[in-house]
C-alpha positions as a Markdown table, in Angstrom:
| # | Residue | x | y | z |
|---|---|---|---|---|
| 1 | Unk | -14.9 | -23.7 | 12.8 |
| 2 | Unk | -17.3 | -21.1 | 11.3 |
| 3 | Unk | -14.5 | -19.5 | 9.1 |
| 4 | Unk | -13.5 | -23.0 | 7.3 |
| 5 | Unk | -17.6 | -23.5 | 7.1 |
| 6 | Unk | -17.4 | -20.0 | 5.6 |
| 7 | Unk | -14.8 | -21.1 | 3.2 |
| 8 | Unk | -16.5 | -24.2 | 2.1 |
| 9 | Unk | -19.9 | -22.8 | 1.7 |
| 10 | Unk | -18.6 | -20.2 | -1.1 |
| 11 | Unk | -16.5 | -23.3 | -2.6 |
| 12 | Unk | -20.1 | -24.8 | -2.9 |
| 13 | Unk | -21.6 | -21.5 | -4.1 |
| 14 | Unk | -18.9 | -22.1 | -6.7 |
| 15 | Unk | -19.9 | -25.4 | -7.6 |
| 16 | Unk | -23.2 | -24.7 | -7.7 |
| 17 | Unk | -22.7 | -21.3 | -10.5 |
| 18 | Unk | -24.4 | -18.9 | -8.0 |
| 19 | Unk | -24.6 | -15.4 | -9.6 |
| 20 | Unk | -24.2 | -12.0 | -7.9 |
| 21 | Unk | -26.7 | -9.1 | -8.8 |
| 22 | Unk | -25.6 | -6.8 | -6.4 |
| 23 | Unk | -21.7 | -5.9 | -5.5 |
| 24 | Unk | -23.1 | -7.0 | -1.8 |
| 25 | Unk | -24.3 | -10.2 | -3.3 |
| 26 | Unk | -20.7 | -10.5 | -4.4 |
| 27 | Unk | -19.0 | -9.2 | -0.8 |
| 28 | Unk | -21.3 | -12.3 | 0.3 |
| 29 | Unk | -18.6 | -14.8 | -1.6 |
| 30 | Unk | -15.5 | -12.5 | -1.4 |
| 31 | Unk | -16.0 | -13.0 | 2.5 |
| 32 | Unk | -16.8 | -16.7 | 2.4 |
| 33 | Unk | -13.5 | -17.8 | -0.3 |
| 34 | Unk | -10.9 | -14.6 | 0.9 |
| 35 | Unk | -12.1 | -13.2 | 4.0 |
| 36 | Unk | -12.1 | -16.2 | 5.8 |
| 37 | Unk | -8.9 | -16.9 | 4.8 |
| 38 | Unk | -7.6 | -13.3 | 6.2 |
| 39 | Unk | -9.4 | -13.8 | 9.2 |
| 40 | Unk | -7.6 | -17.5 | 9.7 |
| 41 | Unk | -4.4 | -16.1 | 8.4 |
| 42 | Unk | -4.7 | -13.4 | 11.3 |
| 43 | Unk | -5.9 | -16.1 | 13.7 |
| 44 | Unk | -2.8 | -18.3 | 13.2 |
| 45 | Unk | -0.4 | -15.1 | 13.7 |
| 46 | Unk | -2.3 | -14.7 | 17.2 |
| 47 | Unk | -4.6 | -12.0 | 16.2 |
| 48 | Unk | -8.2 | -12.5 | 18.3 |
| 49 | Unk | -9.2 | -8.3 | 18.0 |
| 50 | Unk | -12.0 | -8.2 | 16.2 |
| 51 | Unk | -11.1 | -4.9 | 14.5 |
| 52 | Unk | -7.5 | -6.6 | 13.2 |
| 53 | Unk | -10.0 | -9.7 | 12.3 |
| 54 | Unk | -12.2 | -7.3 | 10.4 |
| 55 | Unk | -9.4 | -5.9 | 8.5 |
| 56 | Unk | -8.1 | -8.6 | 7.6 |
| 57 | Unk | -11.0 | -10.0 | 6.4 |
| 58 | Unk | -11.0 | -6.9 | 4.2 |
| 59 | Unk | -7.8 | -7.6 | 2.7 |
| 60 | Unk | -9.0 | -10.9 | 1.9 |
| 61 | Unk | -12.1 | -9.4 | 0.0 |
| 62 | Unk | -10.0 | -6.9 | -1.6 |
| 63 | Unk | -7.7 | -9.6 | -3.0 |
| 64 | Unk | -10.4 | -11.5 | -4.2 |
| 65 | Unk | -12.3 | -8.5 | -6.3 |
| 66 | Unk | -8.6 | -8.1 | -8.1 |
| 67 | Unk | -9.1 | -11.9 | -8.6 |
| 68 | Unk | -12.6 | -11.8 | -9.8 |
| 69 | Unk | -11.2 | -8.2 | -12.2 |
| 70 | Unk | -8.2 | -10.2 | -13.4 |
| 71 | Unk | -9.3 | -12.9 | -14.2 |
| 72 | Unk | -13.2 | -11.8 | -16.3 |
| 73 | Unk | -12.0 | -13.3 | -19.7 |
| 74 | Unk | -11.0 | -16.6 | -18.6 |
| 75 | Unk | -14.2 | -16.8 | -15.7 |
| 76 | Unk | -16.4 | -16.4 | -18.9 |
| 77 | Unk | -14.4 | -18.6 | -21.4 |
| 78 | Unk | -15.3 | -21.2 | -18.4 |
| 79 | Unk | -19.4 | -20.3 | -18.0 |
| 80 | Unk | -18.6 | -18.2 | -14.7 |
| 81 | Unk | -19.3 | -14.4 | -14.3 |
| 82 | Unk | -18.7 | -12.6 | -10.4 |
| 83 | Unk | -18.8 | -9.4 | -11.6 |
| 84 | Unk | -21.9 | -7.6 | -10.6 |
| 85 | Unk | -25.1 | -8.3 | -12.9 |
| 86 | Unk | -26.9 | -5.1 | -12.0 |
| 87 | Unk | -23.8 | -3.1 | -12.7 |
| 88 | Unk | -23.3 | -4.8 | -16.1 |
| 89 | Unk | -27.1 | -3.9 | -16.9 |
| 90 | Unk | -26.1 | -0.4 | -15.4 |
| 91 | Unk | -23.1 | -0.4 | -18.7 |
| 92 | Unk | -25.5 | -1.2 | -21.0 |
| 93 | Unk | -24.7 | -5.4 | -21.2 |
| 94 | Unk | -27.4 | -7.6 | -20.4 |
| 95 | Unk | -24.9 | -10.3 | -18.5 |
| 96 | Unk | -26.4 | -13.7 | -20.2 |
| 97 | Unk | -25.8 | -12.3 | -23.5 |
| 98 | Unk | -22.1 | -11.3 | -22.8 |
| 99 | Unk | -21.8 | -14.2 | -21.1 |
| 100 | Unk | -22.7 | -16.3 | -24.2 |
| 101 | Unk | -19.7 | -13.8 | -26.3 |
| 102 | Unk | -17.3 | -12.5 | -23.9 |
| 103 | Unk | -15.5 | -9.3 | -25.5 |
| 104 | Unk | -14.2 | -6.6 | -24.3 |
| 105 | Unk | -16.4 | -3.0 | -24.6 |
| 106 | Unk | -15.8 | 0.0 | -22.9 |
| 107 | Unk | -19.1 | -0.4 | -21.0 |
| 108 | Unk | -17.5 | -3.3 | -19.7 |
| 109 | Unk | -13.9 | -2.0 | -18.6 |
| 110 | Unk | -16.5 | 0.6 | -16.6 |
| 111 | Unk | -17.7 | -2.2 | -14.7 |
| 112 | Unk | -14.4 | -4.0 | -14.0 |
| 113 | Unk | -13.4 | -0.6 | -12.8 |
| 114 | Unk | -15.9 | -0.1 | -10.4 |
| 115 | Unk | -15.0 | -4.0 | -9.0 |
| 116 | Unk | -11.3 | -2.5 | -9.2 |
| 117 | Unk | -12.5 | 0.8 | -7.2 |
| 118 | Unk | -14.1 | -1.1 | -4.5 |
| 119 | Unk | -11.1 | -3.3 | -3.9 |
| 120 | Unk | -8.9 | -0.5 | -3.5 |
| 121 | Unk | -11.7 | 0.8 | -1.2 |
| 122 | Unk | -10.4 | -2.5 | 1.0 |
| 123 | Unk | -7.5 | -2.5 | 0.1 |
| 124 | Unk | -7.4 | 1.1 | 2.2 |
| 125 | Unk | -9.5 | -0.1 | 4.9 |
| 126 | Unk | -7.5 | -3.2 | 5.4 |
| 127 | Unk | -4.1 | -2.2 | 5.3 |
| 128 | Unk | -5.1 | -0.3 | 8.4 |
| 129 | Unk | -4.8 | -3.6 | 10.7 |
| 130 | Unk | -1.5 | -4.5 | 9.4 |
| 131 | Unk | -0.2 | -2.6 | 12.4 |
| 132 | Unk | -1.8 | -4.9 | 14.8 |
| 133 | Unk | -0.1 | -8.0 | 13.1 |
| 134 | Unk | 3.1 | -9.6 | 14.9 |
| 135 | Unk | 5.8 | -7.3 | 13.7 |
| 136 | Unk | 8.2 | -10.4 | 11.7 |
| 137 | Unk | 4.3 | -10.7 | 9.9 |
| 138 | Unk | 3.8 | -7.1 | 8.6 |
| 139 | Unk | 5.9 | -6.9 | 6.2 |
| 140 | Unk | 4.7 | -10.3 | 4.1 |
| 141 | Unk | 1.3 | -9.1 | 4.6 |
| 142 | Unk | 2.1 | -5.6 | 3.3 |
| 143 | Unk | 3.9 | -7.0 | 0.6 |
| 144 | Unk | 1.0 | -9.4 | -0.8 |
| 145 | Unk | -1.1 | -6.3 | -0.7 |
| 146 | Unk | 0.6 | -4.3 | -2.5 |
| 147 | Unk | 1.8 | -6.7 | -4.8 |
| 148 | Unk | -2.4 | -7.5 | -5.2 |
| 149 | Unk | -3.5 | -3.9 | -5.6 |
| 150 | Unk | -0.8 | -4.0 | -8.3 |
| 151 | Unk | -2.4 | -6.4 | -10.4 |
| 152 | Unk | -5.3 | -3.8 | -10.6 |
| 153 | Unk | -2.9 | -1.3 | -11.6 |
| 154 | Unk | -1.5 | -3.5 | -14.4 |
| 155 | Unk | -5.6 | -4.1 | -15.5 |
| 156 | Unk | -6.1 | -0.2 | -14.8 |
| 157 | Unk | -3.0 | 1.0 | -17.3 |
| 158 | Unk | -4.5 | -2.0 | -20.3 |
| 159 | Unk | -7.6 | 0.0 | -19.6 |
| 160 | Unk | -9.6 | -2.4 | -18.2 |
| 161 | Unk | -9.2 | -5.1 | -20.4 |
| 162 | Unk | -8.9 | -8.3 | -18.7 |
| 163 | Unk | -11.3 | -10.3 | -21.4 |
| 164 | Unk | -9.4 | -10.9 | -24.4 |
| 165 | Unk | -6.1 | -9.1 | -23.3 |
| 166 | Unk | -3.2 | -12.4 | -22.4 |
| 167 | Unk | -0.9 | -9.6 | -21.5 |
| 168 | Unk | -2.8 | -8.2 | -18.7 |
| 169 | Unk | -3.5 | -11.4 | -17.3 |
| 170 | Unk | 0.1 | -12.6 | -17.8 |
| 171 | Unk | 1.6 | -9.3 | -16.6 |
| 172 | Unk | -1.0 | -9.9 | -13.5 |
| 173 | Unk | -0.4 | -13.8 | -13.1 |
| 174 | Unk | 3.4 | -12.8 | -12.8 |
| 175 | Unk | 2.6 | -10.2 | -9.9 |
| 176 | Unk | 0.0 | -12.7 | -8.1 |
| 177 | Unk | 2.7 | -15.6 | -8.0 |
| 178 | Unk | 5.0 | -12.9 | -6.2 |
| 179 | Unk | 2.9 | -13.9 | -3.6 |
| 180 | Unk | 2.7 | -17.0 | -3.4 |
């Protein structure tokens, strides 16, 4: 039951247009809309270790920084921004300003790397409870990791450009519906 509360309470943090200063602030919502889901994905394949909880949990939040990285022009075209506000004042962008007139800058493709460097971060950790997964479930949980971390790959190679960029978020829609 706390999981699915976990998962609704970032679906209300979504509702509400909460902003993240901090990259923890935005782990906060990655775990509550991805890592819960991991954690029940595991839970349902009759994982109940909290290490291979933990990790999946990770994968979750890894997938969801990819998310929150593919997917910056079309969260601002909409009045959302997840990507870190501190780290965009770091870059130079005062984040209600950009918010106001998305575009891509260099300063900014700094900051959706750094949200594309801590995913991969996850993605690392993560991967390492795949092992403890039912073996017919490893392989469709390797796959939609690597078929995630690919999306940042696609962003990575259009250096960074997720904002004004259809290719990169096409190229990366393609790879997310692999999963699906």
């Amino acid at each position: 039951r706390a999981l699915l509360d976990a998962l609704l309470e970032g679906f209300s943090w979504d509702a509400a247009g909460r902003r993240y200063e901090t990259i923890d602030d935005l782990h906060g919502y990655c775990a509550r809309v991805a890592g819960s889901v991991g954690a029940m994905m595991a839970m349902i394949m009759g994982i109940t270790n909290p290490h291979a909880l933990a990790r999946a949990c990770e994968l979750g939040n890894a997938m969801q920084l990819t998310n929150i990285a593919r997917d910056v022009g079309e969260d601002a075209r909409n009045g959302r921004l997840y990507l870190p506000r501190a780290w965009m004042r770091v870059a130079g962008i005062d984040p209600n300003d950009w918010l106001a007139n998305p575009q891509f800058t260099p300063a900014l493709g700094e900051v959706i790397g750094r949200v594309l460097l801590e995913a991969d971060r996850l993605y690392q950790r993560g991967s390492s409870g795949i092992a403890a997964l039912p073996r017919d479930c490893r392989g469709a949980i390797l796959a939609a990791a690597s078929i995630y971390a690919e999306i940042g790959r696609v962003i990575s190679d259009r250096e960074m450009n997720s904002v004004n960029s259809r290719a990169v978020v096409g190229s990366a829609r393609k790879l997310t519906l692999l999963c699906i």
